[in-house]
C-alpha positions as a Markdown table, in Angstrom:
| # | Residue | x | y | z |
|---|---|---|---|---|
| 1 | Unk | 9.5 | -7.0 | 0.8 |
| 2 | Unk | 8.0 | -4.2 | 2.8 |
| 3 | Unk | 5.9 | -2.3 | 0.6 |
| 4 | Unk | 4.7 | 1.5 | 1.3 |
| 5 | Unk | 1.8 | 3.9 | -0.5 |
| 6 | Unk | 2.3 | 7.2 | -0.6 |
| 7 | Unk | 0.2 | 10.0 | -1.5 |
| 8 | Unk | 2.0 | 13.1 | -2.0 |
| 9 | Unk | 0.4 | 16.5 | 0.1 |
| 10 | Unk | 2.4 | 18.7 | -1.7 |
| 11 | Unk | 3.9 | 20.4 | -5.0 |
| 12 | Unk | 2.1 | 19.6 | -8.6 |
| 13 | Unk | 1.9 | 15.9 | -8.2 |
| 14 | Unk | -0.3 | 17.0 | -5.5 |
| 15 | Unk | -2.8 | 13.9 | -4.4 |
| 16 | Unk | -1.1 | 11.7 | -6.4 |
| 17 | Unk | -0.2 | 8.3 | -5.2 |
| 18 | Unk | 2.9 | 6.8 | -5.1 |
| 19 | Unk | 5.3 | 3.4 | -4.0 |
| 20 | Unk | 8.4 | 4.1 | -1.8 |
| 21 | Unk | 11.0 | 2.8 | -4.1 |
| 22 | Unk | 14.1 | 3.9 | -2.0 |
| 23 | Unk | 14.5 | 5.8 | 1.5 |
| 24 | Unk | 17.5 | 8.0 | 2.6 |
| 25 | Unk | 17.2 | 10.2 | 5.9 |
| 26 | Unk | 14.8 | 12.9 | 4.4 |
| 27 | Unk | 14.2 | 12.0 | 1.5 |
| 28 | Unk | 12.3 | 9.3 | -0.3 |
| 29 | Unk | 12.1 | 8.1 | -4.1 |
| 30 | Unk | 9.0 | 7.7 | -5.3 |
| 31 | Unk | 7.5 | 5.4 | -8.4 |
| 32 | Unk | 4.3 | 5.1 | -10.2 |
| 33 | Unk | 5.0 | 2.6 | -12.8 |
| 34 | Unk | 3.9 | 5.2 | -16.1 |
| 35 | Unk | 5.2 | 8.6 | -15.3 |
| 36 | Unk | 7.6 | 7.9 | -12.7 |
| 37 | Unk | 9.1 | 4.1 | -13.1 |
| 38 | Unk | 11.2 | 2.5 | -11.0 |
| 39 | Unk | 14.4 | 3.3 | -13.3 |
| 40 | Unk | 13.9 | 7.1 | -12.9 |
| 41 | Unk | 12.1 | 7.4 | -9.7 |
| 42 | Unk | 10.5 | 10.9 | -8.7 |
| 43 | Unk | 12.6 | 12.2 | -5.7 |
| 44 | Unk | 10.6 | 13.9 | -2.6 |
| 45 | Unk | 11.0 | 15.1 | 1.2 |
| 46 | Unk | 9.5 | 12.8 | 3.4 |
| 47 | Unk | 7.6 | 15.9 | 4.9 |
| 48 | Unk | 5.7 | 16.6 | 1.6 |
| 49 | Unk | 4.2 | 13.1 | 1.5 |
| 50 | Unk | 1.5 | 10.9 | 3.7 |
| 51 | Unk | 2.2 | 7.1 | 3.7 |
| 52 | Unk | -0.7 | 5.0 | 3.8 |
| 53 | Unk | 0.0 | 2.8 | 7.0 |
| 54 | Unk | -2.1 | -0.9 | 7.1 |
| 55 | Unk | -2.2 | -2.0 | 3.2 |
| 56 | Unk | -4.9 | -4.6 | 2.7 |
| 57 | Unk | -3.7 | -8.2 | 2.0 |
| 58 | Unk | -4.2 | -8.6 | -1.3 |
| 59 | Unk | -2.0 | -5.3 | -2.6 |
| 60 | Unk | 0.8 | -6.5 | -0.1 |
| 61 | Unk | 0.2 | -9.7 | -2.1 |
| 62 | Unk | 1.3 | -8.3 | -5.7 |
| 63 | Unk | 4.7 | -7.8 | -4.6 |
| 64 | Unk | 5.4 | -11.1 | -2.9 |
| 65 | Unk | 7.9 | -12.0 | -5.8 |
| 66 | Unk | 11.3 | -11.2 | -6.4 |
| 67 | Unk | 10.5 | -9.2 | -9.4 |
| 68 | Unk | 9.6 | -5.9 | -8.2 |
| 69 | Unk | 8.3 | -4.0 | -11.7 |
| 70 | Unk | 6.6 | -1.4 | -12.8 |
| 71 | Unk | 3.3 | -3.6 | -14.1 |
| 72 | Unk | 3.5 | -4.4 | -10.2 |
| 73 | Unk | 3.5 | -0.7 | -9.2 |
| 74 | Unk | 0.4 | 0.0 | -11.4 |
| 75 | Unk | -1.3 | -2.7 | -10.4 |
| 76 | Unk | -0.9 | -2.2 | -6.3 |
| 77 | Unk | -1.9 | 1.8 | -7.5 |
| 78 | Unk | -5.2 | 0.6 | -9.4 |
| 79 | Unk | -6.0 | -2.0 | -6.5 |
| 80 | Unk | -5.8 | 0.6 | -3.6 |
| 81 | Unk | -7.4 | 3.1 | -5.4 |
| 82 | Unk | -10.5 | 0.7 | -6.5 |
| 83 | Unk | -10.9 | -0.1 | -2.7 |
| 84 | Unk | -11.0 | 3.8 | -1.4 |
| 85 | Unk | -13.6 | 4.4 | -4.0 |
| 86 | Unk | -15.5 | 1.1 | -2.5 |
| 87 | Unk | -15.5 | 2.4 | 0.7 |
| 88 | Unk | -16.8 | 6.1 | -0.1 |
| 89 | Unk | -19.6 | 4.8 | -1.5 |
């Protein structure tokens, strides 16, 4: 499965970031895993949002099985966001 981050540049979720559930021509549904799961997936215009080209490994990694959850969604989040703090630093 092709996974995609997104962080969303606009609107009150503002910064927040996000996993491309679903895609349709200009829109895309976005998931979190808490506020936003995969069942009721926050909907957004693709123009509103960055996606985070060249994932490292091991969050591509976490979604290598069929199951596609929300615990995975949090946990690809928390990853990604533990290695951008790494790298500020």
């Amino acid at each position: 499965m092709d996974i995609k981050l997104a962080v969303s540049r606009s609107g009150h979720d503002k910064d927040s970031l996000y996993v491309i559930v679903k895609e349709e021509d200009n829109l895309v549904y976005l998931a979190d895993g808490r506020l936003k799961p995969i069942e009721k997936p926050k909907r957004k215009n693709r123009k509103h949002i960055q996606i985070i080209k060249n994932l490292p490994k091991d969050i591509t990694e976490v979604f290598t099985q069929e199951n596609f959850r929300n615990e995975e969604i949090k946990r690809a989040i928390k990853l990604y966001q533990k290695q951008t703090e790494i790298r500020r630093k």
